[in-house]
Structures are given as C-alpha cells and as structure tokens.
C-alpha atoms as a printed R data frame, in Angstrom:
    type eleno elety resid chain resno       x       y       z
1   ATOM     1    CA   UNK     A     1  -5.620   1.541   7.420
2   ATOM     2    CA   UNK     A     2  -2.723  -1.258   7.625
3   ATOM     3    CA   UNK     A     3   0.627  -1.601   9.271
4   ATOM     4    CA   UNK     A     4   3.367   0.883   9.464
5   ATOM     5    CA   UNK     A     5   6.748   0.882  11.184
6   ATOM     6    CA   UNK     A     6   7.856   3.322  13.579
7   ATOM     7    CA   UNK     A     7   8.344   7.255  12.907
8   ATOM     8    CA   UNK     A     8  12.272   6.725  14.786
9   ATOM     9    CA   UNK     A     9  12.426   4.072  12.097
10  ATOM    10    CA   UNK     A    10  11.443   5.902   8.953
11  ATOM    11    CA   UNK     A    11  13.824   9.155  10.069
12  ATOM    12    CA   UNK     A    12  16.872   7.133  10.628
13  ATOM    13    CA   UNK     A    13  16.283   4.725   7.259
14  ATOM    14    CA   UNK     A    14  16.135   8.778   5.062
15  ATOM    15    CA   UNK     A    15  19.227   9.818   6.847
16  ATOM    16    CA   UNK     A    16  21.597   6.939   6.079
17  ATOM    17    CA   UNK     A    17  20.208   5.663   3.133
18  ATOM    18    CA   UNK     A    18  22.175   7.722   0.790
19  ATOM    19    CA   UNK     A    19  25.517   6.983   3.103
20  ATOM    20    CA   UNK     A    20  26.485   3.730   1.972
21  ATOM    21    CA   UNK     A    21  23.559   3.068  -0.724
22  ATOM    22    CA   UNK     A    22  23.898   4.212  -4.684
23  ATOM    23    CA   UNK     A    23  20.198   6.526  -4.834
24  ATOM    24    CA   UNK     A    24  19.042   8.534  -7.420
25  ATOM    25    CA   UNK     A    25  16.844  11.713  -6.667
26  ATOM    26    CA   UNK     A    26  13.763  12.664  -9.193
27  ATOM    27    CA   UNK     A    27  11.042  15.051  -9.491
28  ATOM    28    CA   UNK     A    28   8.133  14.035 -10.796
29  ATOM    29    CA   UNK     A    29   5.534  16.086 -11.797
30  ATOM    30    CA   UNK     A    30   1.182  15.516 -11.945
31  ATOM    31    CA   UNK     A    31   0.439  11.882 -14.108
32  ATOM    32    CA   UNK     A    32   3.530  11.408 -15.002
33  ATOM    33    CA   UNK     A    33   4.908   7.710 -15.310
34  ATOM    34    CA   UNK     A    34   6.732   6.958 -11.655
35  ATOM    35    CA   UNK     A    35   7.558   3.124 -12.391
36  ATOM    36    CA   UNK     A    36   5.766   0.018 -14.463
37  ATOM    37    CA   UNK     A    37   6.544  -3.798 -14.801
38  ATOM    38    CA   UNK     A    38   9.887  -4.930 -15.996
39  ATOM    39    CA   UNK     A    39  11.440  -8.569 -15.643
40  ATOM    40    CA   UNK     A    40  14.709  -6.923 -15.859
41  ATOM    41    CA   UNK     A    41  15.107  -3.775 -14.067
42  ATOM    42    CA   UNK     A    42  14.058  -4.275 -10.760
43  ATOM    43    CA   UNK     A    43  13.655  -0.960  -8.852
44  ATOM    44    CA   UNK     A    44  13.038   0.591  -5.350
45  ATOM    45    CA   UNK     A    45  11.197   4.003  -4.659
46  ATOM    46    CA   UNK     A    46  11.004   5.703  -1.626
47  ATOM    47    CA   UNK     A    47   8.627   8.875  -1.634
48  ATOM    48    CA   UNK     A    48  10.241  11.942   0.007
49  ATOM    49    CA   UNK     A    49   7.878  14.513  -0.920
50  ATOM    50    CA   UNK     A    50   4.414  14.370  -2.668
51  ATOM    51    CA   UNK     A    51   2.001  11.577  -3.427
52  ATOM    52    CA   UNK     A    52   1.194   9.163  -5.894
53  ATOM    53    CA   UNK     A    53  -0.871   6.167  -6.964
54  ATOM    54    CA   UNK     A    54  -0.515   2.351  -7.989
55  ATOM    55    CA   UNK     A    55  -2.799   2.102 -10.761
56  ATOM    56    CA   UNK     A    56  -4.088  -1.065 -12.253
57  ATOM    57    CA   UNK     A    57  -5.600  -1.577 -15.783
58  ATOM    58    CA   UNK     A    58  -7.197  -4.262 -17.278
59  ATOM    59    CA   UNK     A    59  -7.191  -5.539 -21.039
60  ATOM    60    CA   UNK     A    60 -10.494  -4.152 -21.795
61  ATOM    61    CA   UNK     A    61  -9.024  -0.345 -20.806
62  ATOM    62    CA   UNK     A    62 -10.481  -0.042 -17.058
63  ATOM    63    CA   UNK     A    63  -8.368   1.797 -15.058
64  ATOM    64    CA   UNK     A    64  -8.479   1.055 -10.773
65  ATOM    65    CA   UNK     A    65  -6.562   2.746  -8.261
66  ATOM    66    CA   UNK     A    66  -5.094   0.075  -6.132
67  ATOM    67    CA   UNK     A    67  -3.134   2.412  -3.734
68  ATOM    68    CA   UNK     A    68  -2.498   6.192  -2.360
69  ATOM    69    CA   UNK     A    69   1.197   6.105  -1.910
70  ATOM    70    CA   UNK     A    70   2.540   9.325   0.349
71  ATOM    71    CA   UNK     A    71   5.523  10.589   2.031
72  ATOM    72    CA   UNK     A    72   7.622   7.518   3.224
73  ATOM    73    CA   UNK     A    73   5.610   5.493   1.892
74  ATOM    74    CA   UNK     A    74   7.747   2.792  -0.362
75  ATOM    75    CA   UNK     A    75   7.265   0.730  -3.524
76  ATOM    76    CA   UNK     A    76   8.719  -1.931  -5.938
77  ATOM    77    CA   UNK     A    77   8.460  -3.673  -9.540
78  ATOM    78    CA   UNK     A    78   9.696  -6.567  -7.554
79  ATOM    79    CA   UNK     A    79   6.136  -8.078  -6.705
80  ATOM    80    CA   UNK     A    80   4.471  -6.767  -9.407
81  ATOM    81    CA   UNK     A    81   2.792  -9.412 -11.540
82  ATOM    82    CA   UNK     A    82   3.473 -10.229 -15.648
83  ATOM    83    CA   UNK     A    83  -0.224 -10.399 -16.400
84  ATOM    84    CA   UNK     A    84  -2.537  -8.816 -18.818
85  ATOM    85    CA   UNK     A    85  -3.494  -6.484 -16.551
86  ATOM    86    CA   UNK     A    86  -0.780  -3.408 -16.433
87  ATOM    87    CA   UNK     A    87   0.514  -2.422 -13.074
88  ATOM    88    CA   UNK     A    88   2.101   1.187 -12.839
89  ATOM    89    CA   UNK     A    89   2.474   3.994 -10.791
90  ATOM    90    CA   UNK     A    90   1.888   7.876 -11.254
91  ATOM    91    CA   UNK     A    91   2.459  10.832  -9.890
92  ATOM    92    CA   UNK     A    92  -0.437  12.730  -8.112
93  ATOM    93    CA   UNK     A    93   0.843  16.813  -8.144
94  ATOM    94    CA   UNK     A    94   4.639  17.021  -7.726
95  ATOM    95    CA   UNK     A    95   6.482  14.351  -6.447
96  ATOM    96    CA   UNK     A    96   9.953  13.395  -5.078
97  ATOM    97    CA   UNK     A    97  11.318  10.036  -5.150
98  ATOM    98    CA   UNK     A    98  14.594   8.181  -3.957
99  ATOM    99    CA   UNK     A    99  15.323   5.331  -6.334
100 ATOM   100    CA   UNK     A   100  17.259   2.558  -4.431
101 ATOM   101    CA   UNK     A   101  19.844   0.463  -6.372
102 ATOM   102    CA   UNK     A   102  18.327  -3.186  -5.794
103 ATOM   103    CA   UNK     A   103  21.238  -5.023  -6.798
104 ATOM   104    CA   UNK     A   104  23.794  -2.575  -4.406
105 ATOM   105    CA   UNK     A   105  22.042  -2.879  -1.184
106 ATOM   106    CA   UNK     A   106  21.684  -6.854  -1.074
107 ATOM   107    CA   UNK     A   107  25.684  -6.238  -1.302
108 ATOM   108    CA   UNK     A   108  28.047  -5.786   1.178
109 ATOM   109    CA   UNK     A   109  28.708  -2.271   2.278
110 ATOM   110    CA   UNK     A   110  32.476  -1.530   0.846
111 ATOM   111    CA   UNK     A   111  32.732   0.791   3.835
112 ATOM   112    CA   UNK     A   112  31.494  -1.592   6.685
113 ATOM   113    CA   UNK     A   113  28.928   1.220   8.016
114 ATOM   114    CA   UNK     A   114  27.710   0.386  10.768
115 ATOM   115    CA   UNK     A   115  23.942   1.199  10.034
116 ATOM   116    CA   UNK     A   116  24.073  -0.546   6.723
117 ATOM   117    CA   UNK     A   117  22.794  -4.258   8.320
118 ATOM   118    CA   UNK     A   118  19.452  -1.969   9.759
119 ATOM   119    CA   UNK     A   119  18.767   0.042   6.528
120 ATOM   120    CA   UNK     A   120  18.591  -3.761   4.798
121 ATOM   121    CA   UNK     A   121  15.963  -4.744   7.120
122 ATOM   122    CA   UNK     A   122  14.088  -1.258   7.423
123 ATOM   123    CA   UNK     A   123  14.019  -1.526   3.392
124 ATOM   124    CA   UNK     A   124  12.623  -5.022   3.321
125 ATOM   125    CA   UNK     A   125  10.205  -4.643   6.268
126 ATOM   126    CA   UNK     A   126   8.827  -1.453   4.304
127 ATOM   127    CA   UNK     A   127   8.522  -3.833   1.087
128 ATOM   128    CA   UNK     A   128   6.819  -6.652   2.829
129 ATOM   129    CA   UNK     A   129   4.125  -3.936   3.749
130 ATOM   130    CA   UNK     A   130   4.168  -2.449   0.350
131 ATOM   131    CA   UNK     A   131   3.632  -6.572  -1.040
132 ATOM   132    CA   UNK     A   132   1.208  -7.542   1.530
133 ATOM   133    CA   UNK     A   133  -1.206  -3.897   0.895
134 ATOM   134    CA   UNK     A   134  -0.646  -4.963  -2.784
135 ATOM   135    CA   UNK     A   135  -1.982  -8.305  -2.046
136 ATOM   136    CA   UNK     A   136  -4.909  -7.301  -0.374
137 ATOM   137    CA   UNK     A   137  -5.718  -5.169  -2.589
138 ATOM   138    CA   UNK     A   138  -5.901  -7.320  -6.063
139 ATOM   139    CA   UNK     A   139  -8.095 -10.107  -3.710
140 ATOM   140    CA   UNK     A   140 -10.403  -7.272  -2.540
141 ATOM   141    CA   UNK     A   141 -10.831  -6.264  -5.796
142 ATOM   142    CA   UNK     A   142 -11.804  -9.923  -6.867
143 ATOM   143    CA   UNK     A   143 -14.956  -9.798  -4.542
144 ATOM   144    CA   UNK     A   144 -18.477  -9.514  -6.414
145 ATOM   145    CA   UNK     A   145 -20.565  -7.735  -3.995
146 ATOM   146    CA   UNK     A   146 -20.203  -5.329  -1.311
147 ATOM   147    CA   UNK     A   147 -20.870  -7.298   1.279
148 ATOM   148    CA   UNK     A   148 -17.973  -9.569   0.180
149 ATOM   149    CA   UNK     A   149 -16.123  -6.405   0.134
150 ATOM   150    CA   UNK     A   150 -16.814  -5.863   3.510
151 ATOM   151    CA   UNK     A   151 -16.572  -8.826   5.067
152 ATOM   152    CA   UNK     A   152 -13.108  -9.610   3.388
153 ATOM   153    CA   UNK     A   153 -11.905  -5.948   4.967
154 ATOM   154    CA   UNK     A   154 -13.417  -6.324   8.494
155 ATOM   155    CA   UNK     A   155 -11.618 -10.518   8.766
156 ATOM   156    CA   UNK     A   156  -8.290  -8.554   7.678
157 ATOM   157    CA   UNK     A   157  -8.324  -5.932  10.750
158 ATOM   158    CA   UNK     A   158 -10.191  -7.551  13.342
159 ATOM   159    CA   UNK     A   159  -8.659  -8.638  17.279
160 ATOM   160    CA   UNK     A   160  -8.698 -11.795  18.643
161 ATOM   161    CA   UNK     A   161 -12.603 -11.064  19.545
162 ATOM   162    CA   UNK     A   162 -13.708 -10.443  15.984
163 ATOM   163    CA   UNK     A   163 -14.244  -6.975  16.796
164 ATOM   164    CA   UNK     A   164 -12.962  -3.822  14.457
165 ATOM   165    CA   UNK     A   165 -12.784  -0.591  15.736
166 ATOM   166    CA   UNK     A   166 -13.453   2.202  13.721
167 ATOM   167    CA   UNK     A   167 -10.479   4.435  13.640
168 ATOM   168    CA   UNK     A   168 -11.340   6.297  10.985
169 ATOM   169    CA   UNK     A   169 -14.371   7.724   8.728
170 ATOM   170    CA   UNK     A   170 -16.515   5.395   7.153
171 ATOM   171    CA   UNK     A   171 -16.227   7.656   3.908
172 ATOM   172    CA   UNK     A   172 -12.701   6.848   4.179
173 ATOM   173    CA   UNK     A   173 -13.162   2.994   4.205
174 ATOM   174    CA   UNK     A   174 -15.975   3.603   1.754
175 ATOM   175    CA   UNK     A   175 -13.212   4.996  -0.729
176 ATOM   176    CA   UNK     A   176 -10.804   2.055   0.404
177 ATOM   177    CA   UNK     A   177 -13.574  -0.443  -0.881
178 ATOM   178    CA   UNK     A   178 -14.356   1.323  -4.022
179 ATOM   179    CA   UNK     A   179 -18.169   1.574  -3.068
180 ATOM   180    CA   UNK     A   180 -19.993   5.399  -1.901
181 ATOM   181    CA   UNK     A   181 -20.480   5.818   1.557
182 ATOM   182    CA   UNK     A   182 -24.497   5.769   1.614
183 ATOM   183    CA   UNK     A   183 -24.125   2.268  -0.379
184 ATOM   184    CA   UNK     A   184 -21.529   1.092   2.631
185 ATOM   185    CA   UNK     A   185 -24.017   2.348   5.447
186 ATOM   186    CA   UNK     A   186 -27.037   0.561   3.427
187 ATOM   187    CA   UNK     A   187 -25.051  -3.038   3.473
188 ATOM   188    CA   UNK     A   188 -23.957  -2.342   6.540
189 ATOM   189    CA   UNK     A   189 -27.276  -2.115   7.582
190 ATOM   190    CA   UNK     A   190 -28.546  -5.233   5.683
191 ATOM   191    CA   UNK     A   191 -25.481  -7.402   7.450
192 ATOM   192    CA   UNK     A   192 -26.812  -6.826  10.844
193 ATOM   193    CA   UNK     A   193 -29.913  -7.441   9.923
194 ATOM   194    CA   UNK     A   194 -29.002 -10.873   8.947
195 ATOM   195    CA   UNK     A   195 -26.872 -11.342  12.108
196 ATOM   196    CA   UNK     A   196 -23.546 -11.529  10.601
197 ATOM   197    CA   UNK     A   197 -22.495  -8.136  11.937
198 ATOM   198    CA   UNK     A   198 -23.091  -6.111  15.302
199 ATOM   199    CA   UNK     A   199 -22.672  -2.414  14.682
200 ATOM   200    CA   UNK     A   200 -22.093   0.286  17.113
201 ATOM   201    CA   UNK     A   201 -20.579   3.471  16.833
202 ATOM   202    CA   UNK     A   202 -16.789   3.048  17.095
203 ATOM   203    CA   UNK     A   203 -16.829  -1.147  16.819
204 ATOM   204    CA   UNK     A   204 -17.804  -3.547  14.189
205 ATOM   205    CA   UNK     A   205 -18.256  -7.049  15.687
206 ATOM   206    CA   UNK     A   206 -18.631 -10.014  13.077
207 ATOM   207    CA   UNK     A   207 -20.386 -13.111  13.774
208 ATOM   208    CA   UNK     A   208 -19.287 -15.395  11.449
C-alpha cells in the first residue's frame, strides 16, 4: 500500500543498530500504551516482533485507526501533532519494540563505526515514510464522501498515465479507506458511470 525500503536494508539497519546506538528492548503486551504525544521526550520505535496500531481520537471520544504498524515497521512522537485530537499507539497481541535514543544517534558515534553514517539515513528514510503515511492518512480522513475518499487514494498511487493497478484486494483498500467493500464496489461503479474513472480488472484509470 505505500513505499518501503529494501529487505537488504531493513536486515542490516536491526543488526547494527544496537552497535553504536543506546536502544532499549520492551515487550508489550495486547492494548497496552506503546507511545503518545510529548513536547519533551521525543522517541523512536522500531517493531521487532508483533503488531500494533496508531490510533487517533477526537474530543468528542471517537476513536480511528490511522495505521497497522508490523514487523520493521517504524514510528515517532516526532511528527505527531499538539491538537485536541490524541495521537497514540497500542499494542495489537504481544509486541516487541526497540526504542532508539533520539538525541544519541543525531550524535557522533564515540567509536567511529563505520556503519553508523548508513543507520542515520536508514532511520530517517524509515521516518519520512512513517511522516508521509501519517500525513496521508489525517487528509484522507478529512474527505466527506467516498468518492472523495477514493479519488484522493487513486491521485496518491497512480503512474505517469493516471492509471492504478490493483495489487491487492479491494477489501483490503476498502479497510484502508474506512468504507465496506460492497459500498467501495457501489461508488466505484457510480464513478465510471460519470466518466471520471475506467475500471477493469487489475487497473483503475482516472479521467480527471
């Protein structure tokens, strides 16, 4: 559904990143409280085993799930935003997570380690993901109607041809866009309709 980086990547950022970089191992077990806002502590998780969820709730109590975090998958309090609305993150069944020492790794490695210069740009690369899913989420969230919904999600991922190609199920981008899957066939049906989309069975094109 959106960017990663490269597998080689990911295994050589887990082995060096407790070699020259003060981490802190915890378990984490289902709901509990992973991370939340602070203007203070700023911290870095990295999930090594498990899954878990950025969760967003609103003053009036309504409770959205922004994002499915997984293994390697990496997140900060860094972008989060000091609004009314509380940003957090949970634990979905048990969960391992690396917490990074913000403030140590912009620093200079006392030991000169060679890999040290690469695990600084493997971290931020992952967190410029992490900001820009975040991102995309909050505006797709801000959409009224489906069809904004969609629209918003197919400009994000199309080529240079405005065509998307279905890589995955549409239940599965149903579940992205917080809408069922018979309501995302039914405006997907009422956009071609009105010639904004063309639909066939692995590619979306969009005319406008």
């Amino acid at each position: 559904m959106s960017k990663t980086l490269e597998e080689t990547k990911i295994l050589e950022f887990k082995k060096n990143l407790s070699s020259c970089v003060n981490v802190k191992r915890k378990i984490f077990y289902n709901k509990d409280l992973i991370l939340s806002y602070s203007p203070i502590k700023k911290k870095i998780g990295f999930i090594t085993k498990g899954k878990a969820n950025t969760v967003k709730t609103d003053k009036e109590g309504n409770t959205t799930i922004m994002r499915d975090l997984k293994e390697n998958d990496i997140f900060s309090n860094l972008f989060f935003q000091d609004t009314e609305d509380e940003i957090y993150i949970i634990s979905n069944g048990e969960t391992e997570v690396i917490f990074i020492d913000y403030y140590n790794i912009i620093k200079n490695c006392n030991s000169n380690c060679p890999f040290h210069n690469n695990l600084i740009l493997t971290l931020f690369d992952l967190l410029i993901i992490d900001n820009k899913q975040q991102n995309e989420k909050i505006e797709l969230l801000s959409k009224r109607t489906v069809e904004e919904k969609i629209l918003f999600f197919l400009k994000q991922r199309t080529n240079k041809n405005n065509i998307f190609k279905v890589t995955t199920s549409y239940k599965a981008i149903a579940e992205y866009l917080f809408v069922d899957r018979s309501n995302l066939m039914r405006e997907l049906k009422k956009m071609e309709e009105k010639g904004l989309i063309e639909k066939k069975e692995k590619t979306i094109k969009i005319n406008i």
